[in-house]
Short mmCIF file of the C-alpha atoms (twelve columns), coordinates in Angstrom:
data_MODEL
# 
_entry.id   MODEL 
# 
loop_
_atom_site.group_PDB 
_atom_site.id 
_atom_site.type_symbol 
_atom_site.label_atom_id 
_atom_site.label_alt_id 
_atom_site.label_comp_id 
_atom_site.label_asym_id 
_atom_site.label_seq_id 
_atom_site.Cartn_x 
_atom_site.Cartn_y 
_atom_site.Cartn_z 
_atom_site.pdbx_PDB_model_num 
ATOM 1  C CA . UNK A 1  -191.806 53.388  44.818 1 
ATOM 2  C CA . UNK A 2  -191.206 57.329  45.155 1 
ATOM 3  C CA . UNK A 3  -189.924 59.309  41.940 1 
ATOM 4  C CA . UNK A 4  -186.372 60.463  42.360 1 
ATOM 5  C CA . UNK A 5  -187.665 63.739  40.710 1 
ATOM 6  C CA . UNK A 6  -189.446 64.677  43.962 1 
ATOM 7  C CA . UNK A 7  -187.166 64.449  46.375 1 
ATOM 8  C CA . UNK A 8  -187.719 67.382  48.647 1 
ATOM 9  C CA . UNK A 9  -185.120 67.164  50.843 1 
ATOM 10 C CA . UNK A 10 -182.392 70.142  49.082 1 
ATOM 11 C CA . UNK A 11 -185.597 72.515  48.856 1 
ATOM 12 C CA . UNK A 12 -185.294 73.763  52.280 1 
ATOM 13 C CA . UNK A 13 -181.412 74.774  51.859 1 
ATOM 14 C CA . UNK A 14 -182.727 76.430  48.534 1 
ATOM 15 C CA . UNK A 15 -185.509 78.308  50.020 1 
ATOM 16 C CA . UNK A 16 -183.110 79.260  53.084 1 
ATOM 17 C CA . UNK A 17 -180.486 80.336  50.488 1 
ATOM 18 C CA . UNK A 18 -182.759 82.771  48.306 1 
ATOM 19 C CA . UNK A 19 -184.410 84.350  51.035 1 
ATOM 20 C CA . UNK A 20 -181.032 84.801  52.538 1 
ATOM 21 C CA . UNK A 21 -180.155 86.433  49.304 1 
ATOM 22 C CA . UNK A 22 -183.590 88.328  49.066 1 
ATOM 23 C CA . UNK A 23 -183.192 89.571  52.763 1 
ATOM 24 C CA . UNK A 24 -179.535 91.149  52.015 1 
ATOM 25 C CA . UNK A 25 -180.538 92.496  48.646 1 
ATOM 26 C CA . UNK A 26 -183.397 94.132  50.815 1 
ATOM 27 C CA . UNK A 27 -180.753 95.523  53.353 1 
ATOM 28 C CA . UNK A 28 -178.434 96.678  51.148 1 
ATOM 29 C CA . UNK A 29 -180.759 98.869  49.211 1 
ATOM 30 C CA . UNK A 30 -182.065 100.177 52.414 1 
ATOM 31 C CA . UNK A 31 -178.863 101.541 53.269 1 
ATOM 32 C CA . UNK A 32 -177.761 103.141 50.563 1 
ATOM 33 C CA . UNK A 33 -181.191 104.736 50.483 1 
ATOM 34 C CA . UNK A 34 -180.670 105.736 54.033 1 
ATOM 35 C CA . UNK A 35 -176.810 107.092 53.318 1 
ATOM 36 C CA . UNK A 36 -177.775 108.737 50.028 1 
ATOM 37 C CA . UNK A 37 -181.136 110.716 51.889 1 
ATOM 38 C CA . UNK A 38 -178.900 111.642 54.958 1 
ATOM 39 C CA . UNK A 39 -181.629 110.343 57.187 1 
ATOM 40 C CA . UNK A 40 -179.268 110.034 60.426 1 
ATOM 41 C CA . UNK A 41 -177.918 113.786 59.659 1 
ATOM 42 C CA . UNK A 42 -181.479 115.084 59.340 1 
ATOM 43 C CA . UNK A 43 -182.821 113.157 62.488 1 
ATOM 44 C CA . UNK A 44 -180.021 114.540 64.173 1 
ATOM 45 C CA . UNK A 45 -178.846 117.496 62.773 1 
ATOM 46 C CA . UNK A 46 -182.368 119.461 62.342 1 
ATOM 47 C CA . UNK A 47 -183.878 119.257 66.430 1 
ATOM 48 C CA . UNK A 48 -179.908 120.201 67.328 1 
ATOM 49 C CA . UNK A 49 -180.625 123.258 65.885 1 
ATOM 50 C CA . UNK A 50 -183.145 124.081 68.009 1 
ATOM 51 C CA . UNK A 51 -181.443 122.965 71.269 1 
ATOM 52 C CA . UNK A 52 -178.737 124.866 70.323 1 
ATOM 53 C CA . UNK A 53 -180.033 128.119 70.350 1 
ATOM 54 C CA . UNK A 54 -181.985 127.480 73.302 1 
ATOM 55 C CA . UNK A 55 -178.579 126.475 75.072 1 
ATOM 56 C CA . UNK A 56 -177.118 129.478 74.010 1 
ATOM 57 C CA . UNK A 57 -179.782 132.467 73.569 1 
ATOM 58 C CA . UNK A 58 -182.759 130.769 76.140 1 
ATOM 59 C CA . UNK A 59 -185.405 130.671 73.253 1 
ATOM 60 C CA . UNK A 60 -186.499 127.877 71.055 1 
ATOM 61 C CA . UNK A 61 -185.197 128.734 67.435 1 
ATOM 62 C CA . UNK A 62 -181.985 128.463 65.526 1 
ATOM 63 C CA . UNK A 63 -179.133 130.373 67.087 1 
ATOM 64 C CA . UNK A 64 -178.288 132.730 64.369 1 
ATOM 65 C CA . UNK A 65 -182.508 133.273 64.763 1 
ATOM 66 C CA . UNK A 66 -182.719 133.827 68.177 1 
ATOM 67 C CA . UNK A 67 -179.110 136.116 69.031 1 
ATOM 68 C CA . UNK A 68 -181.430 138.901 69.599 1 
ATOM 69 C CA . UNK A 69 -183.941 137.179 72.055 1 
ATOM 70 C CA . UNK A 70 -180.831 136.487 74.654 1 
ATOM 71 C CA . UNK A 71 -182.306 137.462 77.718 1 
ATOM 72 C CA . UNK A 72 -179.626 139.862 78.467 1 
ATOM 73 C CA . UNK A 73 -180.004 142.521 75.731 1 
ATOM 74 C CA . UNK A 74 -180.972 145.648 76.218 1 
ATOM 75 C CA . UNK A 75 -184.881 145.686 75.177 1 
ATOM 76 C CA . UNK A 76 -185.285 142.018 77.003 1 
ATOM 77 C CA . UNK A 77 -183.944 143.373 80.316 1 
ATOM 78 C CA . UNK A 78 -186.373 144.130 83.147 1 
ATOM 79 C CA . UNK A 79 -185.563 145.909 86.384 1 
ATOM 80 C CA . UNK A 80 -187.154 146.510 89.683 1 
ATOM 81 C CA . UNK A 81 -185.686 149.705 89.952 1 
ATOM 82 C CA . UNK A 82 -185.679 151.415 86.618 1 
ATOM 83 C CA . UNK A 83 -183.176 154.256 86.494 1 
# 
């Protein structure tokens, strides 16, 4: 005759239950880690930068970098026919 005392047939709702509570515990604290480090603003934020100024000045830096480089000032402008 089995032993009431090992019944194992609530340990698998148990174990389901605390690595439920394990696995949001884990994804909680990921999140605020995430929100708190501004890790979407930096993965976005920082490259836009760069395409921004080349969208708007034609050279790979920051805008307020690369406002001289635009192609059409004065000392970036070439001409067949210098006059």
């Amino acid at each position: 005759m089995k032993n009431p005392r090992h019944n194992q047939r609530g340990q698998f709702v148990i174990e389901g239950v605390l690595l439920m509570v394990v696995m949001i515990g884990l994804f909680l604290s990921a999140t605020r880690i995430l929100r708190e480090e501004a890790f979407l603003a930096k993965l976005v934020g920082g490259p836009w930068e760069r395409v921004s100024g080349m969208i708007e000045n034609g050279v790979w830096e920051t805008p307020a970098a690369s406002r001289d480089l635009h192609p059409n000032q004065l000392s970036r402008s070439n001409s067949h026919r210098p006059e």
